[in-house]
Backbone as CSV, one residue per row, in Angstrom:
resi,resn,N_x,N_y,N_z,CA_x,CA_y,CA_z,C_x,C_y,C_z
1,UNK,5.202,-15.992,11.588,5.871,-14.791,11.111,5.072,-14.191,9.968
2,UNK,4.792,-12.940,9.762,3.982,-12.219,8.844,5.018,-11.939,8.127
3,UNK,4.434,-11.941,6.771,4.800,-11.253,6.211,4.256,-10.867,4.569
4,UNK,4.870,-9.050,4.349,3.937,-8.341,3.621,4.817,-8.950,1.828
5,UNK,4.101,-8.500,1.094,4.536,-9.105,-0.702,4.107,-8.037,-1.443
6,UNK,4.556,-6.948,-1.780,4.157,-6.316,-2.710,4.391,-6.519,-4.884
7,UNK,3.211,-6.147,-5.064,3.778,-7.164,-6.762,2.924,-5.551,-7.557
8,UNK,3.745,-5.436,-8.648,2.854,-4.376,-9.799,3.532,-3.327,-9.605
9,UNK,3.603,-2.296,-9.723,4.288,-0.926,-10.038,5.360,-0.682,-11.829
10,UNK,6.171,-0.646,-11.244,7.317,-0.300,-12.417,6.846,1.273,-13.117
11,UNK,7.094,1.416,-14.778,7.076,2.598,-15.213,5.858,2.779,-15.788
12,UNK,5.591,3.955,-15.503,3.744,4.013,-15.881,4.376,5.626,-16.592
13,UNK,3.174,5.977,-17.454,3.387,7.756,-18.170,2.336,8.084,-17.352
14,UNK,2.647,9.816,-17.271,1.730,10.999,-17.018,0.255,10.886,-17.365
15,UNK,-0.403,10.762,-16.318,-2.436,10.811,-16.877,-2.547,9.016,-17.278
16,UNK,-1.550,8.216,-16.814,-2.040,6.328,-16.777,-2.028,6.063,-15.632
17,UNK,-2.109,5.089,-15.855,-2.570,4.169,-14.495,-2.098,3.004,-14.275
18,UNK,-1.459,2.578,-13.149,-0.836,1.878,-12.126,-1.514,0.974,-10.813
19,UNK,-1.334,-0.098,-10.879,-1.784,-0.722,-9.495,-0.621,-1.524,-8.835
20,UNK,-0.686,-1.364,-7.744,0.058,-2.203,-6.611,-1.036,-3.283,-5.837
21,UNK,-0.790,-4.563,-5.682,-0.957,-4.923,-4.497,0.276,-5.725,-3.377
22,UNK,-0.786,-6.241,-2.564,0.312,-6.433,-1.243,-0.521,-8.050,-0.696
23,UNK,0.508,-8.570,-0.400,0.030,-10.030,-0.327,0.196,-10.403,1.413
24,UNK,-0.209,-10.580,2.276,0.013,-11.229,3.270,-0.173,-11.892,3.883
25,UNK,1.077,-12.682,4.538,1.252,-14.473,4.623,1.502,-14.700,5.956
26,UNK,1.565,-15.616,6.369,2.220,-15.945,7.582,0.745,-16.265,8.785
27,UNK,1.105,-16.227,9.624,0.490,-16.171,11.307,-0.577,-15.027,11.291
28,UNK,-1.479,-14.737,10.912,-2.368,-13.763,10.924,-3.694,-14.105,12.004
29,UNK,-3.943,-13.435,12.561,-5.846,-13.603,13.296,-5.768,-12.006,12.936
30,UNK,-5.674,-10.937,13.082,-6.206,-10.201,12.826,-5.357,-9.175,12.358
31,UNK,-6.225,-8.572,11.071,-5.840,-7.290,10.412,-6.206,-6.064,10.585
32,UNK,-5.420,-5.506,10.877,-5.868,-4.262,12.004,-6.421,-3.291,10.740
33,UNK,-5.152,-3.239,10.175,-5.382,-2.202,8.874,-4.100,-2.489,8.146
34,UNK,-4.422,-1.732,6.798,-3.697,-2.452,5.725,-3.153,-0.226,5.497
35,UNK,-1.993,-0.256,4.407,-2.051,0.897,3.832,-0.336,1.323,3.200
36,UNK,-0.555,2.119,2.807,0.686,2.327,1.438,1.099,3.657,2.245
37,UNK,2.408,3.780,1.958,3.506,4.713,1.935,4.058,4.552,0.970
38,UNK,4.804,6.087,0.431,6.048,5.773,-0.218,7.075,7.002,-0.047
39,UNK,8.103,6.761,-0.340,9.189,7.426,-0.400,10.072,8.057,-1.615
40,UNK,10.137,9.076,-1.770,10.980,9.402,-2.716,12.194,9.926,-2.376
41,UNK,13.601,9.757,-3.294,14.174,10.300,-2.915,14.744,11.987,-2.030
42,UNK,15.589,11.642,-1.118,15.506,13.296,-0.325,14.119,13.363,0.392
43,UNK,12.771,12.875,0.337,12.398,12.713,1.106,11.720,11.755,2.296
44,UNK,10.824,12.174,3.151,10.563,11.541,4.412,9.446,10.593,3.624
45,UNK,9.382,9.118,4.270,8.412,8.195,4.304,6.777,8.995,4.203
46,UNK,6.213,8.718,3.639,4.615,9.817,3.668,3.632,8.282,3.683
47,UNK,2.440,8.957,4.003,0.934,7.455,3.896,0.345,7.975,2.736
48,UNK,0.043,7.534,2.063,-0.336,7.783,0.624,-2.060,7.197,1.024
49,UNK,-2.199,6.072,0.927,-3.682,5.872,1.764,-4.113,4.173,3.060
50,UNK,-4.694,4.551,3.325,-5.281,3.902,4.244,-6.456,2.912,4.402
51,UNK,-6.599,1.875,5.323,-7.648,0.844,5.195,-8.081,0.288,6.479
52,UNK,-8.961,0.412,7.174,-9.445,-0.193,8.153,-10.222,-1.960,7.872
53,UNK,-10.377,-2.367,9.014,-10.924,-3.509,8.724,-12.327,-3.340,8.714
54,UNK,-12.891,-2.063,9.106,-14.497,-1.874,8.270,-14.393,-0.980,7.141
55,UNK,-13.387,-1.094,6.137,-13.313,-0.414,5.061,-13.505,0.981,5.185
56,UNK,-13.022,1.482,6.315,-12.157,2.939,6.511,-11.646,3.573,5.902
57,UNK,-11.436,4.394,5.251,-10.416,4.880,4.245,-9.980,6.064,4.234
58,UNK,-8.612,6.252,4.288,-7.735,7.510,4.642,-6.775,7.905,3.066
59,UNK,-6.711,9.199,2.882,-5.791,9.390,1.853,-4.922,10.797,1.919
60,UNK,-4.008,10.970,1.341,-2.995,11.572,1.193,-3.916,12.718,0.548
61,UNK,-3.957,14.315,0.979,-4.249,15.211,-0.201,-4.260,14.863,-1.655
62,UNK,-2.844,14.375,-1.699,-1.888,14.501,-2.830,-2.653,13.531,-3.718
63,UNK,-2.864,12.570,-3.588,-3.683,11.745,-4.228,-5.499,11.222,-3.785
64,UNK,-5.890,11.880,-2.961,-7.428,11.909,-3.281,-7.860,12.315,-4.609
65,UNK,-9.103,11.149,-5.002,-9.736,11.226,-6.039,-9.146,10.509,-7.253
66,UNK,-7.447,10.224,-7.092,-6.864,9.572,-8.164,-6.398,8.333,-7.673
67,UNK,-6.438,7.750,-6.514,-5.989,6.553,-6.036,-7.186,6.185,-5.287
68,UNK,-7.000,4.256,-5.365,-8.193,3.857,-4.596,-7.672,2.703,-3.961
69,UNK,-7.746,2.596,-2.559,-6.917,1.286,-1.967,-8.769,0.695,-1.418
70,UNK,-8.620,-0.658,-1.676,-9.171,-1.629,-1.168,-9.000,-3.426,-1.440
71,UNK,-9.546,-3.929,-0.507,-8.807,-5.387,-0.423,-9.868,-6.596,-1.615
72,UNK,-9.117,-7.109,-2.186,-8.898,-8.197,-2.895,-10.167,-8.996,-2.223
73,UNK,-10.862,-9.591,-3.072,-12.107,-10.482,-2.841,-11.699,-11.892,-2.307
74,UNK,-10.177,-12.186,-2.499,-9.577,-13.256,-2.242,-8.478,-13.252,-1.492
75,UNK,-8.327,-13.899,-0.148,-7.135,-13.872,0.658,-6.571,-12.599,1.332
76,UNK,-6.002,-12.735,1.574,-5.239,-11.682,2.154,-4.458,-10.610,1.358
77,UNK,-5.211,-10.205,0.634,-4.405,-9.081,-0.560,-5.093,-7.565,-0.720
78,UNK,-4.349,-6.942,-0.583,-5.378,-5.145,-0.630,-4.378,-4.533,-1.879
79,UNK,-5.110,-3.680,-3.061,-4.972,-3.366,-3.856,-4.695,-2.227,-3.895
80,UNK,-3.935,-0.874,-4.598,-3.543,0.296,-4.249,-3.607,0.639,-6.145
81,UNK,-4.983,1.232,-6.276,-5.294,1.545,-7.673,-5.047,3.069,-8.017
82,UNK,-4.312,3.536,-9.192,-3.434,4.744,-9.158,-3.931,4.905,-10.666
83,UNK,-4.972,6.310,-10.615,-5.083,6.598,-11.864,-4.630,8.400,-12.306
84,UNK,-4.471,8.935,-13.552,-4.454,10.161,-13.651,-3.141,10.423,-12.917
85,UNK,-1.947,9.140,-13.232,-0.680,9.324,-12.882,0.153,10.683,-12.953
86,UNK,1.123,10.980,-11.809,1.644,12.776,-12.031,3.297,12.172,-11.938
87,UNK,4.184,12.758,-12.439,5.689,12.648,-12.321,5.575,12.698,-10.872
88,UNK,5.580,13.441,-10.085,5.426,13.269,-9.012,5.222,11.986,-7.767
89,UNK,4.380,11.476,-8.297,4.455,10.230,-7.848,5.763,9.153,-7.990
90,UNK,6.050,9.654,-8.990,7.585,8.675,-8.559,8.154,8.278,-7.260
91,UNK,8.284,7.390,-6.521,8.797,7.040,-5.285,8.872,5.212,-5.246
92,UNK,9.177,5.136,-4.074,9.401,3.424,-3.662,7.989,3.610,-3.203
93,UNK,6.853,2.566,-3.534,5.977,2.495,-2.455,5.714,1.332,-1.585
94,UNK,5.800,1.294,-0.247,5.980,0.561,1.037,4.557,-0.213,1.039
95,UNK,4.471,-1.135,1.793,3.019,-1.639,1.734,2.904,-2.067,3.409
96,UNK,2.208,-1.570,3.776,2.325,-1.565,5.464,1.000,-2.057,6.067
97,UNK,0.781,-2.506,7.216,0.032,-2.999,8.010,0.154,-3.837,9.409
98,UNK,-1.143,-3.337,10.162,-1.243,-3.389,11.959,-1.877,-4.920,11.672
99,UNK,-1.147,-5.755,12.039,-1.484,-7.213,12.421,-1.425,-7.400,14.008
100,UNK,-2.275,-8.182,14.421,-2.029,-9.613,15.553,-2.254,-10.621,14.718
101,UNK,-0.670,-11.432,15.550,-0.303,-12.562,14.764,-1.113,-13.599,15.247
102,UNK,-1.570,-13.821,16.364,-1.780,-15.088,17.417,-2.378,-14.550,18.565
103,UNK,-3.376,-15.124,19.545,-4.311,-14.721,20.424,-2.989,-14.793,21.691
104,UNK,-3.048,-13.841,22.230,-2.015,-12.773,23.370,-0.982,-12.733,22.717
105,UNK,-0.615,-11.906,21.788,0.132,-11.125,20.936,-0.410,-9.835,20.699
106,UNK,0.247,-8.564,20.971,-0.102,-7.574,20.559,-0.091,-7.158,19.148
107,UNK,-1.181,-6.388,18.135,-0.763,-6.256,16.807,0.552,-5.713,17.037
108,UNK,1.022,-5.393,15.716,2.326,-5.143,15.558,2.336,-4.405,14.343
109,UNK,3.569,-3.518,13.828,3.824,-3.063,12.025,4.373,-3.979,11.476
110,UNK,3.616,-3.984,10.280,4.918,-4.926,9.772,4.669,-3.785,7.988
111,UNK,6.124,-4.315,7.572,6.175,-3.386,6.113,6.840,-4.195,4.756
112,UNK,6.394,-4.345,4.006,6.754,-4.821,2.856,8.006,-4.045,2.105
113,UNK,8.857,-5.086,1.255,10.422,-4.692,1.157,10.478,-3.611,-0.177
114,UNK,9.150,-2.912,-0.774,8.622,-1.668,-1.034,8.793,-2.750,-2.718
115,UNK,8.484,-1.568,-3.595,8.397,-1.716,-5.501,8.567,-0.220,-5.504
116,UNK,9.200,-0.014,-6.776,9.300,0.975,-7.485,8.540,1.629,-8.320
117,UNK,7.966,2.566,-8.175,7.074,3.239,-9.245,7.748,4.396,-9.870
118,UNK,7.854,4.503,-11.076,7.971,5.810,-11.665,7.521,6.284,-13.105
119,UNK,7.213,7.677,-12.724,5.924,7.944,-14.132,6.654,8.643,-14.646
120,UNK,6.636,8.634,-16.141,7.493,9.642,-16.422,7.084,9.549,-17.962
121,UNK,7.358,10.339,-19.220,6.752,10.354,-20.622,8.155,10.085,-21.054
């Protein structure tokens, strides 16, 4: 059974900086891709950024240039680095990723039980 661990967020101010990572455990052979969502209230789930397993990288308008997701030199952990923080960013952020658990298993989603971020002065 996989599963995702997100640790770090809480209250950060306007123009600081914030990191998340995401820990994952369980039954793994392969990581498809790793990547962050979050949600704020009233609205829809969004991808904030993205990670391939050849270090691919996808991002949100909204945060290109101020966020940097990549994985941890150790284990199974990808990092979601948040600088030049905006009120805006306030939301739950999700920590998501395309696993196969076991050889004839299809990958699968799996999503972490989210952290709270909010910036605010």
């Amino acid at each position: 059974q996989v599963r995702l661990v997100e640790s770090g967020g809480g209250l950060g101010q306007p123009g600081g900086s914030l990191s998340l990572s995401c820990a994952a455990s369980g039954s793994i052979l392969t990581v498809h891709s790793v990547g962050w969502y979050r949600q704020a209230p009233g609205y829809q789930r969004e991808l904030v950024a993205l990670i391939t397993t050849l270090g691919v990288t996808n991002y949100a308008n909204s945060v290109k240039d101020r966020f940097t997701i990549s994985r941890a030199t150790a284990g199974n952990t990808w990092d979601l680095q948040m600088n030049n923080l905006k009120p805006e960013d306030t939301a739950v952020y999700y920590c998501y990723a395309f696993i196969r658990p076991e050889w004839g298993q299809s990958p699968s989603d799996y999503w972490g039980q989210g952290t709270q971020v909010t910036i605010s002065s």
